[in-house]
N, C-alpha and C positions, 0 to 999 in steps of 0.2 A: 718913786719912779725915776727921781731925776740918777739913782745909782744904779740902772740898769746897762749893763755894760753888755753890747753887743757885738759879735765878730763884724768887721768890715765896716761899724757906724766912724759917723765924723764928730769929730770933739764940739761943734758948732750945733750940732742937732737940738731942738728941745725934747724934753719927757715926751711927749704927744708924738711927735715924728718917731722917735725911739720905741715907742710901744707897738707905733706902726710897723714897722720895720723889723722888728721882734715878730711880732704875728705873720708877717709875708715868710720871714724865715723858717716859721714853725710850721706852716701849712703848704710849702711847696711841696710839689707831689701830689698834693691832691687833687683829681679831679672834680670842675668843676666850683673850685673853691678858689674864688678872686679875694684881696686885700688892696682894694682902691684907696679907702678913704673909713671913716669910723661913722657914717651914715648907713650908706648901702648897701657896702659890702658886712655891714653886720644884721640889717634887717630881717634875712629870711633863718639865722642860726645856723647857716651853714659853716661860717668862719669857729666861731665860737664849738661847736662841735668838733671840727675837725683837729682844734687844738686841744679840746677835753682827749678825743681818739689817740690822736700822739700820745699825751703824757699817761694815759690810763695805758696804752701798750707796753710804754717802757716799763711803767709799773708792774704789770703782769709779767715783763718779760726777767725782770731781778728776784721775783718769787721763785722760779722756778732753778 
């Protein structure tokens, strides 16, 4: 985790913040889908879905 490299992170960040920050990236745009924190913004699978939706989209979208 700690070689996650993401646009606009700070070289001071740890892995944890990094991941976070990773996922607010991947799910903006989606309605109704917050990235507060890795409690409650992950309880009800809305986070976690919305990031499976992204990458399964791009997926389908290089099949074609």
């Amino acid at each position: 985790i700690s070689e996650i490299h993401v646009v606009g992170e700070s070289e001071d960040m740890t892995a944890k913040e990094r991941l976070l920050f990773w996922s607010k990236q991947m799910t903006d745009g989606y309605v109704g889908v917050r990235c507060d924190n890795f409690t409650t913004s992950w309880r009800d699978g809305r986070l976690f879905n919305a990031i499976i939706h992204k990458y399964r989209y791009r997926y389908h979208r290089r099949l074609k």
